[in-house]
Structure formats: C-alpha cells, structure tokens
C-alpha positions in Angstrom: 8.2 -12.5 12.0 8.2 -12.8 8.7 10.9 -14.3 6.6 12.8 -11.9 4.1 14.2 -13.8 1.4 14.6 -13.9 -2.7 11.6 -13.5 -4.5 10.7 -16.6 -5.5 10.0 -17.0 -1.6 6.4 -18.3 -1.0 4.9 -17.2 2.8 1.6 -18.3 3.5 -1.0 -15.8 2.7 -4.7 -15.4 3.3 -7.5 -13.5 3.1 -9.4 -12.3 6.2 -11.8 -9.8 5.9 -13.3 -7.5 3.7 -14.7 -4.6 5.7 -17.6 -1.8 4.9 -17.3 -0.4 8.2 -15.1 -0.4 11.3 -16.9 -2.8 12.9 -16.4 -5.5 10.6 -12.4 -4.4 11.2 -11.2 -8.2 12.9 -9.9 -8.5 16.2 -7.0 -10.8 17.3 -4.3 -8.5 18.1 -1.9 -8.5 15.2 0.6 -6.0 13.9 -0.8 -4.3 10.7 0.8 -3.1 7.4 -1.4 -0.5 5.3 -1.3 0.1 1.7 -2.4 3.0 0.5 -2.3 4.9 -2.9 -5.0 6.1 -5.7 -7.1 4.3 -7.5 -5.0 2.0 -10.5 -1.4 2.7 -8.7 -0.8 -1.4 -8.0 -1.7 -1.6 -4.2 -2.8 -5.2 -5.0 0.1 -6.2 -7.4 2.6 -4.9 -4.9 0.6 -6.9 -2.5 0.8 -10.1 -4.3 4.5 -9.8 -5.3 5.4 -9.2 -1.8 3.6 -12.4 -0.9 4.5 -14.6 -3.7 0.7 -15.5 -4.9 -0.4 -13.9 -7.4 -4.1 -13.9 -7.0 -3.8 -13.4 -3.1 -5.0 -9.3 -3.5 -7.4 -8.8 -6.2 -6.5 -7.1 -9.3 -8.0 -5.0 -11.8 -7.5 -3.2 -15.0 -10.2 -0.8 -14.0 -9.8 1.4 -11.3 -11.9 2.2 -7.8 -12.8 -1.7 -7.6 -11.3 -1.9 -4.1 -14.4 -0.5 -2.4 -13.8 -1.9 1.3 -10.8 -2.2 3.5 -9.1 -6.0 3.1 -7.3 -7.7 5.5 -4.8 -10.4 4.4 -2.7 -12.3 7.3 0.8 -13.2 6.1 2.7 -16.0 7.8 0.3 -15.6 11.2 2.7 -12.5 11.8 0.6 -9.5 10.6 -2.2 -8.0 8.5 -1.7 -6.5 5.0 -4.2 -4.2 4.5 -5.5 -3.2 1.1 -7.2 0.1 1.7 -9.6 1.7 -1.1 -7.5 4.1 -4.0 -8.9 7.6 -4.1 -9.3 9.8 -6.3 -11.2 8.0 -9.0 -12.9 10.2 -11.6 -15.8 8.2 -11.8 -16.9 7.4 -8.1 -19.6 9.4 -6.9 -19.3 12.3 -4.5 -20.9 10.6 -1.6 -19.0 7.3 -2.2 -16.0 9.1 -2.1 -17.0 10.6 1.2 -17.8 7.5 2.6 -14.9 5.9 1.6 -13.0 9.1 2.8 -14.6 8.4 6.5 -13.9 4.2 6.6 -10.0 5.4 5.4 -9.8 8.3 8.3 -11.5 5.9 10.6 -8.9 2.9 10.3 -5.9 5.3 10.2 -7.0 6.9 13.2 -8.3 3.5 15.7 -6.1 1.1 14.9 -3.9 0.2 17.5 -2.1 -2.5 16.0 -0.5 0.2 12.9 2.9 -0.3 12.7 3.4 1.2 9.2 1.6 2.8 6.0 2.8 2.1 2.9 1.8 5.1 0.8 2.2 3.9 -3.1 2.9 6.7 -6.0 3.0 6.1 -9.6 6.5 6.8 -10.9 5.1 8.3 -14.2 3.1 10.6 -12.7 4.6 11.3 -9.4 2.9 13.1 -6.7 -0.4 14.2 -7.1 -3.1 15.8 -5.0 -4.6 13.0 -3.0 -0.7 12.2 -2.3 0.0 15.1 -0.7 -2.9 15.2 1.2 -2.7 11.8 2.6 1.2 12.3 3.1 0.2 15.6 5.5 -2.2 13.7 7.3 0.0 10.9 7.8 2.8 13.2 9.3 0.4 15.2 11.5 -0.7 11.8 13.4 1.8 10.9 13.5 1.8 7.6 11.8 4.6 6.5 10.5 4.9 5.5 6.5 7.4 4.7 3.6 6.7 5.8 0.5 6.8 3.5 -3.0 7.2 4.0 -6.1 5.9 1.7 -8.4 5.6 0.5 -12.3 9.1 1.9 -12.9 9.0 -1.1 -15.4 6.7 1.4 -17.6 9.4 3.8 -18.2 11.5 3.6 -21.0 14.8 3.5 -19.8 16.7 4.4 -16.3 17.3 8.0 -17.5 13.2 8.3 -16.9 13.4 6.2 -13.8 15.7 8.2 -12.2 13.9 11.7 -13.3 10.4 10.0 -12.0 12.4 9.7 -8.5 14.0 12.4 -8.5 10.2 14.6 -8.6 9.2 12.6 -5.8 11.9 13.6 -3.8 11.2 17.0 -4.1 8.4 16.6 -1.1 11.4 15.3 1.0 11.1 11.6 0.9 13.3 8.9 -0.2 11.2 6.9 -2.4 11.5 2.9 -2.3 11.6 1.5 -6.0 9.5 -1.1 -7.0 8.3 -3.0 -9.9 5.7 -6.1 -9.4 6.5 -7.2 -12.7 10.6 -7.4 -12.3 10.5 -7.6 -8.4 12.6 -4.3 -8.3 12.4 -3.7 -4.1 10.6 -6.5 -3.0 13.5 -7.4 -0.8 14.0 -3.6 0.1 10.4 -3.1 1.2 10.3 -6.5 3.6 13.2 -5.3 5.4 11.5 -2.1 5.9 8.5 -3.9 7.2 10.0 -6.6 9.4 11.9 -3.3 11.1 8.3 -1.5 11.7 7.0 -4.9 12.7 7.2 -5.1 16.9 10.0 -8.0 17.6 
C-alpha cells in the first residue's frame, strides 16, 4: 500500500510501459490509478508531485505530447497511468480517433481499475471533453474523483473559490490541487490508498 505522508515524501517510482495499443498494456496484476484530463491540464505534474520526482512523468509546455498510454509503478503497489489529453486543436482527426479508441479500450478492459482521476483546469472549468468523459465514466460505471488543478494561476482565493464553485455546478466535489504549492497532494493519496484493494 502506499505510504501517505508530507510532501517531501519520496516513494519509489518507475516507468513501465509506454503503450500504442492494448496489447502492449503490461500484465502482472496490479491495482491501477488513471489520470485523465485534456491536453495541457498537468496530468504529468500532478503525477510527479504525487510521487515526489519531478521528471518521473514527462512534461511539456506544448500540449498533445502524451500520445500513448504510460504506465508508472509506484512503491510495487500500483500503476499510475498517464492517459493521452484530448481535445487538442492541432491533432489530426484520425489521430484523435485513434487515440479516442486506445482511451475507450483501457477504460473498458482493464480489470485491475480501481479509480480515474479526471483533472480540470480551475481557470477554465469544465469543458466539453470533461463532460463527455465524466458521462461515460458514470455510465460504466467506473468510479472517479475529480481535480482541480493550477489553482496557483489564479490571483487570489476570491478566484479560487469562484473557479470551484463552477465545477460544482455538474455535482462534484472537486479535490484542489496545485503541483507547484502541493495544495492536495495529501488529500488525493488518501483518496487513492481508499480506492486501492487492501
């Protein structure tokens, strides 16, 4: 199980696999985490911060760089999975489908799921692709927390709060979370170790 502690806390992360299709998904058993969000919304940061190493997930400035699905095992206790952002402007129309199909096709096999983290922007709140993905989520009923991240970006708590408040319009309770304060990354481990199977 994985240890939940302050954030200086350093668990042992590494990278699996990077996978273009399902068969490439790896084997072995383990309880898995999901991230999922659009393109640029700091799937990887939150990964990293969550870990403690900062180049575990990569990062990028540019978004729709995560084009496969990656698999990082954390303290031999589960899988983080980095799934690709959608809704990238500049992707093609057939790599969007495809991408579309790996996503569906790992939401829908994997076994080992015990949670889906879906990640919104708290300066743009929900969008689209959000709501989509939430839907689907709840009509397979696979169970997900939703984050809200770079609160850090807004001005003051008087935004944070408002940026919260829209995204609990769609009748969530959003988990805070800032990669660059560490905002929830106590909050969010506890939520996981609970999904986790003891």
């Amino acid at each position: 199980m994985p240890r939940v502690g302050p954030r200086d806390v350093i668990l042992r992360g590494e990278f699996v696999a990077s996978a273009a299709n399902p068969e490439s998904f790896p084997s072995g058993g383990l309880p898995e985490v999901a991230f999922l969000g659009r393109s640029n919304v700091g799937k990887s940061s939150l990964i990293n911060s969550l870990v403690g190493q900062g180049k575990l997930a990569f990062t990028s400035s540019r978004p729709g760089r995560t084009r496969t699905i990656n698999f990082y095992r954390v303290d031999g206790s589960f899988y983080a999975v980095d799934l690709p952002g959608y809704g990238y402007a500049e992707t093609s129309h057939q790599q969007m489908l495809a991408w579309k199909r790996l996503i569906e096709n790992y939401l829908l096999t994997r076994e080992n799921l015990a949670l889906a983290v879906l990640i919104l922007d708290s300066r743009r709140g929900w969008m689209e692709g959000d709501l989509l993905l939430k839907r689907w989520l709840e009509h397979h009923g696979r169970p997900y927390v939703v984050v809200a991240t770079k609160l850090d970006k807004l001005r003051n708590k008087s935004e944070q709060e408002r940026g919260l408040a829209q995204i609990r319009l769609q009748n969530v309770e959003p988990m805070p979370f800032s990669a660059v304060t560490g905002r929830g990354v106590r909050e969010l481990w506890q939520t996981i170790t609970k999904a986790l199977p003891q």
